[in-house]
N, C-alpha and C positions, 0 to 999 in steps of 0.2 A: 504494500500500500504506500502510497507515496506521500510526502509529506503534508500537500496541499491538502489530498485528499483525508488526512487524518484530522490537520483544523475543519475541513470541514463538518467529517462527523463527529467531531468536538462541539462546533459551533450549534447543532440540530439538534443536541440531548441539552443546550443549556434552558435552567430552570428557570419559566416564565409565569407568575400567578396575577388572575384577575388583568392582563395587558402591562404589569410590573414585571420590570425584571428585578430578581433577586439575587443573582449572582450564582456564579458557582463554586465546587470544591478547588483549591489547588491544583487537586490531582487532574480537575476537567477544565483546568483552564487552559486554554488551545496555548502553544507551544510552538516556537519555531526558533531557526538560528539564520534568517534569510543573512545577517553581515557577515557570520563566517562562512555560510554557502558560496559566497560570490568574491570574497576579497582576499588575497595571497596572504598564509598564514608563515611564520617564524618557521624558515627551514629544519632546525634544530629538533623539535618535536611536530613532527607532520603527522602524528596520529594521537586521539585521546588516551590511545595506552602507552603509548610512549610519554605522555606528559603525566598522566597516574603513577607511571613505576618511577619515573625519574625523583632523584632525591631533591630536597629543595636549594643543596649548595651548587644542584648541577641549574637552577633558573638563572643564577648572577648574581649579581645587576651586571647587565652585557650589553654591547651597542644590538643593534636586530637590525637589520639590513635587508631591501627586497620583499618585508612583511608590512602589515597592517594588522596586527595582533600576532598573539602570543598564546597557545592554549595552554592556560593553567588554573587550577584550582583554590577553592580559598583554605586557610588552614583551620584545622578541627579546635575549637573554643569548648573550654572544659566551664560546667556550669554557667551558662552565659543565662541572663534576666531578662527576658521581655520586657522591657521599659515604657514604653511609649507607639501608641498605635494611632494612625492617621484614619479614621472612617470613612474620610471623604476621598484620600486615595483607593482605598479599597473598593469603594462604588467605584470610582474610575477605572480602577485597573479591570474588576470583574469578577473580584470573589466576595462571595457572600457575608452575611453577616454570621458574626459567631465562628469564622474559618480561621481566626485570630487567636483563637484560643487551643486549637489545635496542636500538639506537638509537630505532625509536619509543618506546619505553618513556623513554629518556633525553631527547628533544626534548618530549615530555609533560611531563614533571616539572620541568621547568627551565622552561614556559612560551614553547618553538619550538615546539610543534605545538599545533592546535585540531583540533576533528573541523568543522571547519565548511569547504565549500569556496567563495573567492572568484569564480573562474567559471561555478559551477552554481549557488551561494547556498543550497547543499542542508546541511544538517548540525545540527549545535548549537553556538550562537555563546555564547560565558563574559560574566559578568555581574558584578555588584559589588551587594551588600545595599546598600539604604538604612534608618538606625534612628537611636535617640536615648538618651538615659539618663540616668540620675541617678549623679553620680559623686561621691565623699565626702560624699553628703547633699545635693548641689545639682545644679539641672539645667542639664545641660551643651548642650540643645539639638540640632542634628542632627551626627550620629556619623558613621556608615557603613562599609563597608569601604573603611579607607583606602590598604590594599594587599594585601588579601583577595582573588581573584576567582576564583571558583569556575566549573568547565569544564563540567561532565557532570553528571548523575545515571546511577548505575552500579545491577544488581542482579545478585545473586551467582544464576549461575545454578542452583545446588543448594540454599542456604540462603534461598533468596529475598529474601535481606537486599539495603537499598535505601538507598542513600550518598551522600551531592552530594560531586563531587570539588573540591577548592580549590585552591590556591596563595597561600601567602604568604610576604609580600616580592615577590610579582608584576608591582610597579607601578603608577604613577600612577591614580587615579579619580576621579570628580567629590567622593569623601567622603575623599581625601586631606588636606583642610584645611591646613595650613601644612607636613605632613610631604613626603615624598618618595617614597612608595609602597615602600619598600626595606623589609628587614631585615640585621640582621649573623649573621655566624656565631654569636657567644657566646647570644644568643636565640633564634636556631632550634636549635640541640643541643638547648637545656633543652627548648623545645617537643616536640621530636622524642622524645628520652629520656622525659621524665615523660608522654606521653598513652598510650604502652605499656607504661610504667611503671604505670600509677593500672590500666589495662586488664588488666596481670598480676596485678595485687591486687583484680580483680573489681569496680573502684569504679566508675560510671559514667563514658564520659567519652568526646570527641571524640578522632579516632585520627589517626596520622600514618601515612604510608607512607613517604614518602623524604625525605632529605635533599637538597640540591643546593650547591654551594660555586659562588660566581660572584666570583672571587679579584678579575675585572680591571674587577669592580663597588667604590667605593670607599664607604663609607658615613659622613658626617661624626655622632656624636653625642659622647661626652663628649671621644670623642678619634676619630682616620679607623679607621674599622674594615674590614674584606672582608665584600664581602655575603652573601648567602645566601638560598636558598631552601627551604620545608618543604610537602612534598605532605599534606595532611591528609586528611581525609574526616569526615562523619554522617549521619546519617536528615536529622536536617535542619541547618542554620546559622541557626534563627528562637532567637530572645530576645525579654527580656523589654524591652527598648529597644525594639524592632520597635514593639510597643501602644503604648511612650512617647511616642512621634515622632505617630503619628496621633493619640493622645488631643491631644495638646499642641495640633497644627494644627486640633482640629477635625472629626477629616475620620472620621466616623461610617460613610459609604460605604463604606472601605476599611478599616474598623476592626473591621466586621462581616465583609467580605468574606474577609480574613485567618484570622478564626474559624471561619468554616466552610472555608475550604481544611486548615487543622489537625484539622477534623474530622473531612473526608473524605480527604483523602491521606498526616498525617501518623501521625494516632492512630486505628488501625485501632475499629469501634465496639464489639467486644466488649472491649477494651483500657480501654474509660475505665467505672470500676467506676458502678454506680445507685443505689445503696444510700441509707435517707432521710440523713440529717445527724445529726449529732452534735447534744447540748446545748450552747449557749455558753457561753463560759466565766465563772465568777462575775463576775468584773468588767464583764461588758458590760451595763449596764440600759437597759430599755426608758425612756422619757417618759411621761407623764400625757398626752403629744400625741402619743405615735408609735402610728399608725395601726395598728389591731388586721390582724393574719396569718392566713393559712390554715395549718392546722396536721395534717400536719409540713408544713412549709415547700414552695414549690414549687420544684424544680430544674429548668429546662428546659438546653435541651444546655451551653449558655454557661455557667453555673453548674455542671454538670458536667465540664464541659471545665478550667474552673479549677480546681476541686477537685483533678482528673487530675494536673495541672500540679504546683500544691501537692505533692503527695503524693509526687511523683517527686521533688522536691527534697528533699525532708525523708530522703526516702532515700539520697542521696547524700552530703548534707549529714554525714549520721549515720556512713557509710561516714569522712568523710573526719577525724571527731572521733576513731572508733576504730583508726583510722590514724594518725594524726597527720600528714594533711595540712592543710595552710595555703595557701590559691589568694593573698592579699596583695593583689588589688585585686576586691573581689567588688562592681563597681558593676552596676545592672540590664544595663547592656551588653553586660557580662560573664556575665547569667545567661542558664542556658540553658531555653526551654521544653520540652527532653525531661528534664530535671535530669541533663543529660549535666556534667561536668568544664570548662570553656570558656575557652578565650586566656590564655593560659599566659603573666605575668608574673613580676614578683618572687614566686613560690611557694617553698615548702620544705616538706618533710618534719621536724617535730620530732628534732632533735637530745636536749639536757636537758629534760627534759617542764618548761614554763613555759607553762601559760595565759595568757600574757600577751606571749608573740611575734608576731611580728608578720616577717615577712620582707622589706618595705616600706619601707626606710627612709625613703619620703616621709609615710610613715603615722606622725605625729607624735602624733595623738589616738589612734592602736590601735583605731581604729576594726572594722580587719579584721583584729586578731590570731586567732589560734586560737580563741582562749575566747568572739568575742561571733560566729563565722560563723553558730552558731543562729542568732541572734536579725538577723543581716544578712540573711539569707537570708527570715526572712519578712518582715523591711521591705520587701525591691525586691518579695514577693509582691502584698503590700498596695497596693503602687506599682500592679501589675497589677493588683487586684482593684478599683481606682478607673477602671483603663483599663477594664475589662469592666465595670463598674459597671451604666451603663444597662443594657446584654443582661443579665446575670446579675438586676437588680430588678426587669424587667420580668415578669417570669415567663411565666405562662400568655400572656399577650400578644404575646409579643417576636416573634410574626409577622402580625400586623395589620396591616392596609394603612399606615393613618394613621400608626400608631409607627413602621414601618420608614421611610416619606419624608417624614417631619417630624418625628418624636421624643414623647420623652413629653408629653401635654398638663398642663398646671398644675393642672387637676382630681384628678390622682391620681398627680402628682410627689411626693407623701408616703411613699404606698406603695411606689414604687418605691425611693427611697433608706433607706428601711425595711429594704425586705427584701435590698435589696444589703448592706446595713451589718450585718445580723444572719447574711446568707451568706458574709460575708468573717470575720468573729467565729466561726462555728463551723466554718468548716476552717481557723483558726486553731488551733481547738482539736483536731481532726485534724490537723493538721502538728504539733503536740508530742505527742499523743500515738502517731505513726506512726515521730517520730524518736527516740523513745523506744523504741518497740518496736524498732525496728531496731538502735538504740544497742545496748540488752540483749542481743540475738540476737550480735551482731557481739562484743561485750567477753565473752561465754558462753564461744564458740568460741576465743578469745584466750588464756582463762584454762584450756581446757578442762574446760568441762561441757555436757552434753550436754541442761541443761534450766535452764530461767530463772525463778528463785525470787523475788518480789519484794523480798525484804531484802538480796539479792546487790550491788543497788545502791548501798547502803551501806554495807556491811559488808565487802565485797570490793571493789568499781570504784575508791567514794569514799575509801575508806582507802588503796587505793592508788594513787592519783594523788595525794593528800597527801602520803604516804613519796615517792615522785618526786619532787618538786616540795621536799619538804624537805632530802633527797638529792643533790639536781642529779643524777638516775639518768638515763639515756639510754630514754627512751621506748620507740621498736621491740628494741634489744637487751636489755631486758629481760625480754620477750615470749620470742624466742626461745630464749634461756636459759633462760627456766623453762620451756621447752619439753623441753630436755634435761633435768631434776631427775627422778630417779627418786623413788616416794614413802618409799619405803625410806631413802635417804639426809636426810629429813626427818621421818623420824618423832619422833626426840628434840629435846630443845633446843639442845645441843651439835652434834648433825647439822647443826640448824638452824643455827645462828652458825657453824657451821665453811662453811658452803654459802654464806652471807651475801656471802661476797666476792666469789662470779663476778658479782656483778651491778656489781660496781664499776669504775670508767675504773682506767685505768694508772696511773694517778698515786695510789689509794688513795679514802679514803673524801671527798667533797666537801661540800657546803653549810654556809652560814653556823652556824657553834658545834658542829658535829659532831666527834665524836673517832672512830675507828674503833671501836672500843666502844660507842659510842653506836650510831652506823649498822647495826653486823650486831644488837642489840638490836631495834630499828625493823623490819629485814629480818625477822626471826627470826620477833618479832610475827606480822606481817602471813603471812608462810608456815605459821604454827601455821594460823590461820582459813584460808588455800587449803585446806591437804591435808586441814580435817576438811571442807571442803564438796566437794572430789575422789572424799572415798571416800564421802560420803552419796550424793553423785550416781551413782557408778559401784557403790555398792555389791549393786544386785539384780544386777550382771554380774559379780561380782566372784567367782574360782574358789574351790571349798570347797578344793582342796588346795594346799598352799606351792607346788608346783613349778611351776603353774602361775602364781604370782601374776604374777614378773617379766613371763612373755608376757601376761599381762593389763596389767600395767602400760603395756609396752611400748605396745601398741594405744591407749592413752591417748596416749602422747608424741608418736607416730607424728600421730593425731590435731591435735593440736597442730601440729606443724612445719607441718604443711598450712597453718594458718591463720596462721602469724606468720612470716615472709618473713625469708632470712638476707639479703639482698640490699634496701636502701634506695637508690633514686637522692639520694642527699642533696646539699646545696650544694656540698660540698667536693672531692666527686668529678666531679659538672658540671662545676666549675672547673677542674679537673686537666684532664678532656675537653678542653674549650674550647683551653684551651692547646696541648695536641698536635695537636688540628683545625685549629687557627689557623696552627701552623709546619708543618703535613704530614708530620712527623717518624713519624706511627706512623696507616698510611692503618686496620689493623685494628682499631685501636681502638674504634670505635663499633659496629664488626660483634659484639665482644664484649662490649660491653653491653648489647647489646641481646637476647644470647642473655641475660645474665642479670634482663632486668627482662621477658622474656618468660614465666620460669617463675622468680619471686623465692626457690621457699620447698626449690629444690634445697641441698645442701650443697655440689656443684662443677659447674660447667658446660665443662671442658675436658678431660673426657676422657670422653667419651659415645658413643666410637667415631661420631658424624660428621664430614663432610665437611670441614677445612675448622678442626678443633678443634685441630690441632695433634699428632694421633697417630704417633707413629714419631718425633716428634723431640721426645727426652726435656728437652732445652735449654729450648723453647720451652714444651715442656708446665709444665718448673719455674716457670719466669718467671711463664707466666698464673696457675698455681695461687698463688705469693705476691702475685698481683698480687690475684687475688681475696679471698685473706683479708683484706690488705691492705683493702680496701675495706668489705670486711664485720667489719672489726673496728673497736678503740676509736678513736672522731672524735680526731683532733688537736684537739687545744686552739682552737686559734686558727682552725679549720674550724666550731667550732661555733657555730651561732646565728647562722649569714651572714646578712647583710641586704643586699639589690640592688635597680637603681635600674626604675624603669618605662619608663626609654630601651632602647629595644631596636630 
């Protein structure tokens, strides 16, 4: 039976009640390994038994050449703790409720079981990425998953959605390089926590499913930590490092070969838009030698294929400006080519809105603060747009005999870097002007309006992240708060200046030379220009009679809350986690944030009449609800604008 045909009769026993789907077993969740079917594996162990019998000092750490992975296994964890379980990955992925509690389930997660069997040799055996990158500007040569390794490709059998399932902290690989294949507790939380987190705020991004605690794992970094393990999942785990590694070697065979696997199994072909190209942007000039174009430009797949790519990042990118996320190590290794969220280091969520954070504290030039991830993000593009270079300049050619088994000839190597360099410059110019649109769209909703004026941009966005940033105003709680402003309560000036305060910390008004007087002046301002652009926006809905207004208003705010999250995973709160995870002192804890960065933008998540919330015991219920305000109110001082290290 072939493998298609085995998801399929996977897919036709899954369990569907009343037109719900409810998920299935583990054991019946369709299965495949389409990355290692198609892509050249580590010559050294070319079969799953070769890489089962092999010792672990024969993995390395070794250069791998000619490969795109590496088949090897994760190492067997003695007593490992089910810590932390994601629900909402679970519906996603496609196993049932309740499959969590399962010792398969737990021997999975921790890296005891494979689906691969030693005596039949039948199954699917876990593998380890091989890539490369550019890291603070320099190239750091071959990467790989250095304790990454991913098990399965999984597909939900109702949503048809299609995941590589990983682990890390899994263990030794040949791309472990001087590390130890480990993780610690303190860095799998934050993983675990923020990839459901950014997913509850609809940002793009790789997901976690469980956590694992491997106590009598010791992990030596700045100090002996307990290890840990974090089940993750995506469409796919490729990056922009991946193209790095092969452009660098050489190796055009697999550089192409890559591209079309992305073509055909990652980005479905109605998914990657046709459309001709944009103009370049004023800055790009042609030469008095640069070889005349066909006009509009030729895009063959490669060329579109990066465009794709672009474009998805610029979207995310956009998501994470109007959020105030901070990823703090954004090297191409770190990029993703679906512009999925990717490998969760020192990040943070803006606390004091400061363009110029940075949550890294190895990041001494601010290279990857907040304020330049635009402009980082289309450098590692550019990085790939030199990997794809030939495919994307060759154009109409790129499938020629001669070009594909020996490359461009020197007769018309002009044209070819020509028109790479003119297709890299105009979705240049598409990647700002997509994160722009999306920016707009995103900071609309924020503000609540329901339409994007092009002078909003400065007159609203830019002026108010100015007042932040002159304020030391807390970014996200801002949001939400003006979420609650009725427009009634701001309609005078005195309204205004009296309303001025909820936006300020505990402590009163802050930044350098402000007096409280100064500050609700500033507030006041900037609240005059919202509420007249609120009601121009809303005002063809706006009810001809008073009684109605409030509920018209209300629908506004309502509106609003949706879009600006009372709940931020922020540094301070990880921290707090970490520590109670670390001593076992409080095993629910992770269960309960997790319900709240599954739906950020509720007012309370512990009394919702489920399972498990803490109903009937009015003790507990107190507790969580202070614990939640708590959380969702003003940062302590000394919580804000944490900076952490890249050891993890």
């Amino acid at each position: 039976m072939s493998r298609l045909q085995q998801v399929t009769r996977q897919m036709a026993t899954t369990s569907v009640s009343n037109g719900a789907f409810e998920g299935v077993s583990l054991a019946d969740l369709p299965k495949s390994n389409v990355f290692t079917t198609n892509l050249p594996r580590d010559e050294k162990f070319p079969t799953p038994a070769d890489s089962y019998n092999a010792s672990r000092k024969d993995l390395g750490p070794r250069m791998v050449k000619n490969a795109l992975y590496t088949l090897v296994r994760p190492e067997e964890k003695e007593d490992p703790e089910l810590y932390g379980v994601s629900h909402q990955a679970m519906r996603d992925i496609g196993l049932k409720s309740g499959e969590e509690a399962t010792d398969s389930f737990r021997n999975l997660v921790s890296g005891n079981k494979i689906f691969w069997n030693p005596e039949s040799k039948e199954g699917i055996y876990p593998w380890a990425q091989c890539y490369g990158g550019w890291q603070f500007g320099s190239w750091a040569g071959q990467l790989g998953d250095g304790r990454a390794i991913s098990l399965f490709e999984s597909t939900n059998s109702h949503s048809k959605a299609h995941y590589e399932i990983q682990l890390k902290g899994a263990g030794l690989t040949p791309y472990s390089r001087f590390a130890d294949g480990k993780a610690v507790v303190r860095s799998s939380v934050r993983e675990f926590v923020v990839s459901e987190a950014l997913n509850g705020l609809k940002i793009p991004t790789t997901r976690a499913l469980s956590l694992v605690l491997t106590r009598k794992t010791k992990v030596a970094r700045e100090r002996i930590e307990p290890g840990a393990i974090v089940c993750r999942f995506a469409p796919s785990w490729l990056r922009i490092g991946t193209f790095d590694l092969l452009r660098a070697r050489g190796d055009r065979t697999n550089l192409r070969r890559l591209s079309d696997y992305l073509l055909t199994h990652v980005f479905p072909p109605e998914s990657v838009p046709s459309h001709p190209l944009s103009s370049p942007p004023a800055s790009f000039e042609r030469t008095t030698t640069t070889p005349p174009l066909e006009s509009p430009i030729h895009l063959n797949r490669y060329a579109l294929l990066y465009r794709h790519i672009a474009l998805l990042n610029a979207r995310t990118v956009a998501a994470w400006q109007a959020y105030g996320f901070t990823n703090g190590v954004l090297n191409t290794d770190n990029t993703s080519l679906l512009g999925l969220s990717l490998d969760f280091g020192p990040f943070a969520f803006l606390d004091n809105f400061d363009p110029s954070y940075t949550p890294n504290h190895d990041d001494h030039m601010l290279r990857y603060s907040y304020r330049n991830q635009p402009s980082i993000i289309w450098w590692n593009l550019v990085r790939l747009g030199e990997n794809l270079g030939e495919l994307i300049g060759s154009g109409p050619r790129v499938d020629e005999k001669e070009f594909v088994e020996k490359g461009v000839a020197e007769s018309w190597a002009p044209e070819l870097i020509a028109r790479a360099e003119e297709i890299i410059a105009c979705v240049g110019a598409e990647y700002q002007a997509i994160f722009l649109e999306e920016y707009k769209r995103l900071m609309s909703l924020r503000v609540g309006l329901k339409t994007v004026k092009e002078r909003d941009f400065d007159e609203l966005y830019s002026s108010l992240l100015d007042m932040l940033e002159a304020l030391e105003l807390d970014f996200s709680h801002f949001f939400r708060r003006l979420s609650n402003l009725s427009l009634s309560s701001v309609a005078s000036d005195a309204g205004r200046r009296a309303k001025a305060s909820v936006f300020f910390h505990a402590e009163g008004a802050t930044g350098l030379g402000n007096t409280e007087d100064s500050a609700r002046e500033k507030i006041a301002s900037w609240l005059e220009k919202w509420r007249a652009r609120v009601v121009e926006d809303w005002g063809s809905d706006a009810p001809d009679s008073a009684e109605r207004v409030e509920e018209w208003d209300g629908e506004r705010r309502e509106a609003m809350r949706r879009a600006n999250p009372k709940f931020v995973a922020r540094g301070w709160v990880l921290d707090e986690i970490i520590q109670r995870v670390e001593k076992g002192e409080d095993k629910e804890v992770l269960q309960r944030v997790m319900r709240m960065v599954e739906d950020p933008f509720r007012e309370t998540w512990v009394d919702g009449g489920e399972e498990g919330d803490g109903e009937g015991d009015e003790g507990k219920v107190k507790q969580w609800r202070e614990e939640e305000e708590r959380w969702c109110g003003d940062v302590p001082r000394s919580g804000r604008g944490i900076m952490c290290s890249c050891s993890s």
